[in-house]
DOBA-657794 format. One record per residue (C-alpha): residue in one letter; z negated, x, y. Coordinates in Angstrom, 2 decimals. Each point is the difference from the previous one (the first is absolute). Layout:
N
<site rest="A" pz="Z" px="X" py="Y"/>
...
END
This chain:
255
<site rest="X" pz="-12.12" px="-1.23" py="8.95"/>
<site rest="X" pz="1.11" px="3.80" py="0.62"/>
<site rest="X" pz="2.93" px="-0.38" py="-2.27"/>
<site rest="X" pz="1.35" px="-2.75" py="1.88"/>
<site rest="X" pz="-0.54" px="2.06" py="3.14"/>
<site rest="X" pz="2.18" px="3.03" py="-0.39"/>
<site rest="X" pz="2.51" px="-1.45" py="-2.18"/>
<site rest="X" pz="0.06" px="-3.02" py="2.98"/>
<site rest="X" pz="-0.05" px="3.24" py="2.44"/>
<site rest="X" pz="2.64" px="1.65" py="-1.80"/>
<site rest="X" pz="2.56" px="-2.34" py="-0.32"/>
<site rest="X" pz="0.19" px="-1.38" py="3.16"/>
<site rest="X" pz="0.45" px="4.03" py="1.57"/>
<site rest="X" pz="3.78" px="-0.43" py="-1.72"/>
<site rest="X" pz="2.16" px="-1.89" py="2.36"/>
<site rest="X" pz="2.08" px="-0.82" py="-2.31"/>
<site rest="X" pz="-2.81" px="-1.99" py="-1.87"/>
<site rest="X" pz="-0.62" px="-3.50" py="1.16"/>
<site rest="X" pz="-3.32" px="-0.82" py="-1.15"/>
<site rest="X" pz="-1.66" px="-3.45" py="-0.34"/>
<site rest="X" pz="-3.57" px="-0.03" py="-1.51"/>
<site rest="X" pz="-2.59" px="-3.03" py="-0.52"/>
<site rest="X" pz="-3.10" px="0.88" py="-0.95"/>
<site rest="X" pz="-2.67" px="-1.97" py="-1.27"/>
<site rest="X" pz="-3.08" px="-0.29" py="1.97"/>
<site rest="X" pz="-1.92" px="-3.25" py="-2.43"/>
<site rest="X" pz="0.99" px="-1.92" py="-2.73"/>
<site rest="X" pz="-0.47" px="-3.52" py="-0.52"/>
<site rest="X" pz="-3.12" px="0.67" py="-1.99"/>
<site rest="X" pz="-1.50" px="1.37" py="3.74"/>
<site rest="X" pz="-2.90" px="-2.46" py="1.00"/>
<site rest="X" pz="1.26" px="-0.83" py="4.07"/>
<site rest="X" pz="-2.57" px="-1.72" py="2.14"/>
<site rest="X" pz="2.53" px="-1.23" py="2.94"/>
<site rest="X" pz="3.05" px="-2.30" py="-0.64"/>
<site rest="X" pz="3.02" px="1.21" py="-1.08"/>
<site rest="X" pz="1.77" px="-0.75" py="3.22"/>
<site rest="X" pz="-2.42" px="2.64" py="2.21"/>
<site rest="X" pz="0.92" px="2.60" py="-2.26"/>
<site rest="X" pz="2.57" px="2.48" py="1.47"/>
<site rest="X" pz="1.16" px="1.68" py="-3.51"/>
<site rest="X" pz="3.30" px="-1.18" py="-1.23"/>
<site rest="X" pz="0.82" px="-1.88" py="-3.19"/>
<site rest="X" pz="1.77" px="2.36" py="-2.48"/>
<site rest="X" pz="3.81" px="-0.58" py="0.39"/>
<site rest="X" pz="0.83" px="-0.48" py="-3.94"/>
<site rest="X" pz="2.27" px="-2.46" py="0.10"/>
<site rest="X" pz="2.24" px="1.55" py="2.98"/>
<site rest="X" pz="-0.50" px="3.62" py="-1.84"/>
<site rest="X" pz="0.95" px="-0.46" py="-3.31"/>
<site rest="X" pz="2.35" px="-3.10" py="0.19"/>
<site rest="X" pz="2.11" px="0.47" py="3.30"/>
<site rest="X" pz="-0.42" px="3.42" py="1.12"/>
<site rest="X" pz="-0.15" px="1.90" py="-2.84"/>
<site rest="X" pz="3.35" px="0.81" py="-0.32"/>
<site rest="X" pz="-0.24" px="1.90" py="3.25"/>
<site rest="X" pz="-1.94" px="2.54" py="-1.43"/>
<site rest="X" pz="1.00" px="3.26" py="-1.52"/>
<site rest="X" pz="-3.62" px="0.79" py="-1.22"/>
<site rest="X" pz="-3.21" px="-1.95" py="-1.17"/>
<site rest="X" pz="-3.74" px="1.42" py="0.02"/>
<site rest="X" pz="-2.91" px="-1.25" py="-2.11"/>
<site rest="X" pz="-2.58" px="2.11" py="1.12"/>
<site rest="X" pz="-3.89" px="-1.00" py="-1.76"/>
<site rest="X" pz="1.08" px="-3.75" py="0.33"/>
<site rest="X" pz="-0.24" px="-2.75" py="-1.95"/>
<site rest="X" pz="2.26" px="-2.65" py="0.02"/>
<site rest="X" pz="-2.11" px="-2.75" py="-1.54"/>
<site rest="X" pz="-1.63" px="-1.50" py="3.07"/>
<site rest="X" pz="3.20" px="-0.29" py="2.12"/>
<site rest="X" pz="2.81" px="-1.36" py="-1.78"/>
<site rest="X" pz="1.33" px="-1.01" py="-3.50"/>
<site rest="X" pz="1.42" px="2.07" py="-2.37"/>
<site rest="X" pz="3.96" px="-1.29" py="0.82"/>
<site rest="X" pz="0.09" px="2.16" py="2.75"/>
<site rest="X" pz="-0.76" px="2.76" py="-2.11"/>
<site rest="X" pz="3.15" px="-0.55" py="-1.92"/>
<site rest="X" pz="2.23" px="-0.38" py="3.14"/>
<site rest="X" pz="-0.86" px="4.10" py="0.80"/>
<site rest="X" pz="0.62" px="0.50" py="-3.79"/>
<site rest="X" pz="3.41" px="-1.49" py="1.00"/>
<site rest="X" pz="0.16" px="1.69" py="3.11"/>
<site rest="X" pz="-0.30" px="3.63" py="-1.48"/>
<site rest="X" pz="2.28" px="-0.54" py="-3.41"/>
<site rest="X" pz="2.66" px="-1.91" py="1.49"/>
<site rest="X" pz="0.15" px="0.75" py="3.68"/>
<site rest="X" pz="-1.29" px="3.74" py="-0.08"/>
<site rest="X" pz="-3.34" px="-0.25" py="1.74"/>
<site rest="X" pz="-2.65" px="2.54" py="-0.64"/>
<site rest="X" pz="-3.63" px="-1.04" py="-1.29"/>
<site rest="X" pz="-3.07" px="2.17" py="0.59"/>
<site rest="X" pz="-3.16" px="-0.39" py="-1.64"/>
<site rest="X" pz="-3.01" px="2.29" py="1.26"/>
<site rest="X" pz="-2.94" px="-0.12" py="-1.68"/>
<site rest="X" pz="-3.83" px="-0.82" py="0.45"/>
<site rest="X" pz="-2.58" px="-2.29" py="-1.14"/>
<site rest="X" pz="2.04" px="-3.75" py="0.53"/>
<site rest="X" pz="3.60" px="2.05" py="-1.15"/>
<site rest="X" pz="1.90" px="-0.50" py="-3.22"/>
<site rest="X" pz="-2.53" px="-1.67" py="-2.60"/>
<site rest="X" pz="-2.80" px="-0.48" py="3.08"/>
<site rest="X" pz="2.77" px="-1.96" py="1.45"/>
<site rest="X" pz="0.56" px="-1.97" py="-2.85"/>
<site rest="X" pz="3.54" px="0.92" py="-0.13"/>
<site rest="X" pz="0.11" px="-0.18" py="-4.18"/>
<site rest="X" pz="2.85" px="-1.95" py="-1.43"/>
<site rest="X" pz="1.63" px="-0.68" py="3.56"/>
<site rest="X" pz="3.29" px="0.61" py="1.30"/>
<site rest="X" pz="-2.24" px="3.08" py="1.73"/>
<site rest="X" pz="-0.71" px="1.73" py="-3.41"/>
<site rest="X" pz="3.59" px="-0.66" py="-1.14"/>
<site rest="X" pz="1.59" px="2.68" py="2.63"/>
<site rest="X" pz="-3.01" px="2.82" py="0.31"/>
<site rest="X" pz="0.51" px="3.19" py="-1.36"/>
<site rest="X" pz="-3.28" px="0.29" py="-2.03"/>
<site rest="X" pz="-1.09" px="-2.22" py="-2.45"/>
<site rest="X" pz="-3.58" px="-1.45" py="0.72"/>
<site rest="X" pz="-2.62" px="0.63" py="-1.96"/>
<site rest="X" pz="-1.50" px="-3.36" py="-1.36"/>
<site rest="X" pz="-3.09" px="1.66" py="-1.98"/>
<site rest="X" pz="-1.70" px="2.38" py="2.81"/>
<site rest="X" pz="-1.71" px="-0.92" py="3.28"/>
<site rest="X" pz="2.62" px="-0.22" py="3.12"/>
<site rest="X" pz="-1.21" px="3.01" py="1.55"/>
<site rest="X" pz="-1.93" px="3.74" py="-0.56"/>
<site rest="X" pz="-1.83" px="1.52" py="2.86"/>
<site rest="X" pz="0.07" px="3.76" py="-0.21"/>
<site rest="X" pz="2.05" px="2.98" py="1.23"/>
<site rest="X" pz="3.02" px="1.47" py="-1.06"/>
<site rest="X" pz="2.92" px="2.12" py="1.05"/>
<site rest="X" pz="3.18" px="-1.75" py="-0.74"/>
<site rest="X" pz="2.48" px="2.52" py="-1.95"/>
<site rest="X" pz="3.51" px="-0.80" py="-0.16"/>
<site rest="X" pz="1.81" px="-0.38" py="-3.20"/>
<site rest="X" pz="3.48" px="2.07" py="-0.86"/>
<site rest="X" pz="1.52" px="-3.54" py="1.86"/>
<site rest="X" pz="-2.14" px="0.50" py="2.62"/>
<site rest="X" pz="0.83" px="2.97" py="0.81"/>
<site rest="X" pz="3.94" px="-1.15" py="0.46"/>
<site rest="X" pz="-0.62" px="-3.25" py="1.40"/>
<site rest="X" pz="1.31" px="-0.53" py="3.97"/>
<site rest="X" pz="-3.07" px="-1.11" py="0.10"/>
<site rest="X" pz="-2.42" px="2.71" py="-0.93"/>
<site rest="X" pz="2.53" px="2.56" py="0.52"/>
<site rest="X" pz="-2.04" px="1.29" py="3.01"/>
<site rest="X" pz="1.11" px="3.84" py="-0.42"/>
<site rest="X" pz="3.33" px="1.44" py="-0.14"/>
<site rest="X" pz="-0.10" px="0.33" py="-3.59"/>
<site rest="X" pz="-2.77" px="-1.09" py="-3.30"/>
<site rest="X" pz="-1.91" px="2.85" py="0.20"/>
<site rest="X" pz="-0.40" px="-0.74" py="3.96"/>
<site rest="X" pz="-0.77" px="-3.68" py="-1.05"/>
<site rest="X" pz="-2.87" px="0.94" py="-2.25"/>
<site rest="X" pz="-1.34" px="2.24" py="2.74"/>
<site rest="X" pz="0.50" px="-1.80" py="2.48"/>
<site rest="X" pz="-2.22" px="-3.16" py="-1.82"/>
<site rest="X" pz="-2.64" px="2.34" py="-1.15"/>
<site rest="X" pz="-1.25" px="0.62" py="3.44"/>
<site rest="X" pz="-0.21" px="-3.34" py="0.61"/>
<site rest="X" pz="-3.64" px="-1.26" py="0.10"/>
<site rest="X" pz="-1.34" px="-2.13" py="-2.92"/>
<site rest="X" pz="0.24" px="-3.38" py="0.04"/>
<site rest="X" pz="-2.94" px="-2.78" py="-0.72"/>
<site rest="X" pz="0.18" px="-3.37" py="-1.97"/>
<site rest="X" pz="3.24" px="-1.36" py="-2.00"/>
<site rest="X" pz="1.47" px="-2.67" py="-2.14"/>
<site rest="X" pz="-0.36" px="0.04" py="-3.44"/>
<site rest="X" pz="3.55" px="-0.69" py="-1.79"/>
<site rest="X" pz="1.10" px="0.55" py="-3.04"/>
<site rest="X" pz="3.76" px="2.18" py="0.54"/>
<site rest="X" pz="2.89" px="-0.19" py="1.20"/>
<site rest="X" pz="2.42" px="-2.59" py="-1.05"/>
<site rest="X" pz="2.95" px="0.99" py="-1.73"/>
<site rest="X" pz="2.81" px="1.19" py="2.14"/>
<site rest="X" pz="-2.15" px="0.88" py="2.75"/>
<site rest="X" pz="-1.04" px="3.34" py="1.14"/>
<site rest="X" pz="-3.88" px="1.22" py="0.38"/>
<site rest="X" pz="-0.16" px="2.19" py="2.89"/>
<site rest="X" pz="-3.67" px="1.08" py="0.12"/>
<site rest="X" pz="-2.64" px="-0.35" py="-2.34"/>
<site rest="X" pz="-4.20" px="0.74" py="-0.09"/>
<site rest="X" pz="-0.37" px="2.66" py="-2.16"/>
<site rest="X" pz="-3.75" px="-1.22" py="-0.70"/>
<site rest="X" pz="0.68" px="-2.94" py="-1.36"/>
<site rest="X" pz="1.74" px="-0.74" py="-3.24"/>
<site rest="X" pz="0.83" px="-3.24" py="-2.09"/>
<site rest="X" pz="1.94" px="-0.08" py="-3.34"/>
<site rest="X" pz="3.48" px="0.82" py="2.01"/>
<site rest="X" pz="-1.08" px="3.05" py="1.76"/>
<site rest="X" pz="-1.41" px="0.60" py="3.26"/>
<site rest="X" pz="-0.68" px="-2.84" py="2.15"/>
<site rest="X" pz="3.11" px="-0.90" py="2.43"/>
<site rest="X" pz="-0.83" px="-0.20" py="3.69"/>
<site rest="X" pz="3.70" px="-0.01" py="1.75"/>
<site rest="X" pz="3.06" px="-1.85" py="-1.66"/>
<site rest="X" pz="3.56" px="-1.00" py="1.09"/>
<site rest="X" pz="2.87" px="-2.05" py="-1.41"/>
<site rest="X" pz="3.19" px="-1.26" py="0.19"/>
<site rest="X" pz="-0.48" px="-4.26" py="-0.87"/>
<site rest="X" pz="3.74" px="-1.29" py="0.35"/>
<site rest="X" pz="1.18" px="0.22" py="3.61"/>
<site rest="X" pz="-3.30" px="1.15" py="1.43"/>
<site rest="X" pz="-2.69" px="2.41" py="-0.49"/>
<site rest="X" pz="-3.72" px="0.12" py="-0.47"/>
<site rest="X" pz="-2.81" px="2.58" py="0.30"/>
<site rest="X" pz="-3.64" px="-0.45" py="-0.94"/>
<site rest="X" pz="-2.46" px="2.03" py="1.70"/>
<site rest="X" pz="-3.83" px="-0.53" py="-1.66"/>
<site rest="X" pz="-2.08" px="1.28" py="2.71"/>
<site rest="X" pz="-1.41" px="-0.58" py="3.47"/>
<site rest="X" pz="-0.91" px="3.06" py="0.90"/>
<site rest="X" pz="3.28" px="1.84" py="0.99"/>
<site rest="X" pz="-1.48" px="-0.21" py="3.52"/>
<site rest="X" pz="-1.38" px="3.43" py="-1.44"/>
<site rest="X" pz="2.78" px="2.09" py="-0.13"/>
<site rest="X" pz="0.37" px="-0.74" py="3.98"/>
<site rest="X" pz="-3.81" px="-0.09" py="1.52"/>
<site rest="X" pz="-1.40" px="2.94" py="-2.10"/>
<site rest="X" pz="3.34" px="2.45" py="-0.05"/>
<site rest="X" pz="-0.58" px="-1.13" py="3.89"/>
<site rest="X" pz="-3.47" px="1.89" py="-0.10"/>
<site rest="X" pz="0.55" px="2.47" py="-2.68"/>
<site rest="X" pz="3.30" px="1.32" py="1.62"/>
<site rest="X" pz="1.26" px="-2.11" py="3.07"/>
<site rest="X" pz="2.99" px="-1.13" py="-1.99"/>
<site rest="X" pz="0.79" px="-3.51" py="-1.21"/>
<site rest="X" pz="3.71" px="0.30" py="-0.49"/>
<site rest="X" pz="-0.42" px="-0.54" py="-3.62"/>
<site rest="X" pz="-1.05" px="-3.73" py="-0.10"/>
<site rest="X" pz="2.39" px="-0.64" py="2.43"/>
<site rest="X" pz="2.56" px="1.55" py="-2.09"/>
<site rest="X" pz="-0.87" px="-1.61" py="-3.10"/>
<site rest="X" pz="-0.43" px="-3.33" py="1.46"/>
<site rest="X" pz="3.11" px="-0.06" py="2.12"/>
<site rest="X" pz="2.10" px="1.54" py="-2.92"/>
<site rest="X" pz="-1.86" px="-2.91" py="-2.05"/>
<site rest="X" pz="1.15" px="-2.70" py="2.61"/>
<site rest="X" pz="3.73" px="1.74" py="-0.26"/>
<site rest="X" pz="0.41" px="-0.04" py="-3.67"/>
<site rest="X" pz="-1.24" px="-3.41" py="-0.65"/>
<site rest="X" pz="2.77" px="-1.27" py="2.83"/>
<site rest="X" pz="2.78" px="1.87" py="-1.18"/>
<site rest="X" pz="0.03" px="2.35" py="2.48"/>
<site rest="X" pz="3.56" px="1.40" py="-0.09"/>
<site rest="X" pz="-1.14" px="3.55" py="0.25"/>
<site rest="X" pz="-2.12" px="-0.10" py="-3.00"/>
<site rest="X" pz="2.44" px="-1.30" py="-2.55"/>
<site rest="X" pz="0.38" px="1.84" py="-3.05"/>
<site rest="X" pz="3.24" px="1.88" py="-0.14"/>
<site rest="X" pz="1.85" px="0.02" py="-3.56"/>
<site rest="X" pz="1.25" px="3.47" py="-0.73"/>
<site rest="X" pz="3.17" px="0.48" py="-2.64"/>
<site rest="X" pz="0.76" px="3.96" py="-0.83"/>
<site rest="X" pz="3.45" px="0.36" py="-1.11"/>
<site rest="X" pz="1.39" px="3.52" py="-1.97"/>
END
């Protein structure tokens, strides 16, 4: 899809970024009508991914993608492992086969997000909205694209809107919401669309749309400037791998 386009199209313009995407072009559910040996796709690596290579990445993906079909739940648990107790970061990004369309409810998965998913609602809301940062937000390396909050908030405001998202029900304790649609509300405020944490050694963020491909194609034809989804999504990539120049600094005053 367009998401996977830019962000694919973004990453890989940062040489120091080495990117290795697999995306899935049928599922075993696919009726075929030639044998499986004339067929020129690939098997899905699983068991070399998340068994003997995994530990030679800094970050993991999920983008729209449901495990189910591909392998068993174990291998979820060895990235839980891989992100509390070697450091890896975990990204979730969101759209209709994402978080509880992926059937990622009571799995090692669900156990490091950021957001707690919403077991009552549909999986996800068409519609537009403008994501708004929250106070966090606003501080976060992440969303910090402005010198200072006030150039943050701007900044995201001329952002165009975005279409679609995740339904999920807040943030998890101890992690941070970042941005939020300010048209949708459950019983714990407005609806959380951007969320990061800390989960032992490693870090997470959950992202609940697929449409941030927005923010680079339309400020493209509305101003010839895409610099802010490269921004975000590079500072993203940064934070999540401990990027040594955006580590919080502790601050002691002294009289």
């Amino acid at each position: 899809n367009w998401d996977y386009r830019f962000l694919r199209r973004t990453l890989k313009q940062n040489p120091n970024f080495e990117l290795v995407a697999f995306t899935i072009l049928r599922t075993p559910l696919d009726t075929i009508f030639v044998p499986q040996e004339e067929l020129s796709l690939i098997k899905f690596p699983a068991d070399q991914l998340f068994t003997t290579e995994l530990h030679n990445f800094d970050l993991i993906i999920f983008h729209n993608f449901n495990y189910q079909p591909y392998f068993p739940v174990t291998y979820l648990e060895n990235i839980k492992k891989a992100v509390v107790e070697e450091g890896k970061g975990f990204a979730m990004i969101g759209g209709e086969l994402s978080f509880l369309g992926g059937g990622y409810t009571n799995t090692p998965i669900e156990e490091i997000l950021p957001i707690e998913l919403d077991r009552k609602e549909a999986n996800f809301e068409l519609g537009e909205f403008p994501m708004r940062l929250t106070d966090e937000g606003k501080r976060h390396p992440i969303t910090s694209l402005g010198g200072s909050t006030q150039e943050a908030e701007n900044l995201l405001a001329q952002l165009p809107t975005l279409y679609g998202y995740n339904l999920v029900s807040r943030g998890k304790p101890g992690s941070q919401v970042l941005g939020v649609n300010p048209f949708r509300k459950n019983q714990f405020g407005q609806r959380a669309v951007l969320a990061v944490q800390n989960i032992g050694k490693g870090r997470s963020m959950a992202i609940t749309v697929d449409s941030s491909w927005m923010w680079n194609f339309l400020m493209v034809e509305k101003t010839g400037d895409n610099s802010l989804y490269h921004r975000f999504w590079q500072q993203a990539v940064r934070w999540l791998i401990k990027s040594p120049d955006l580590q919080p600094l502790k601050l002691f005053a002294f009289e």
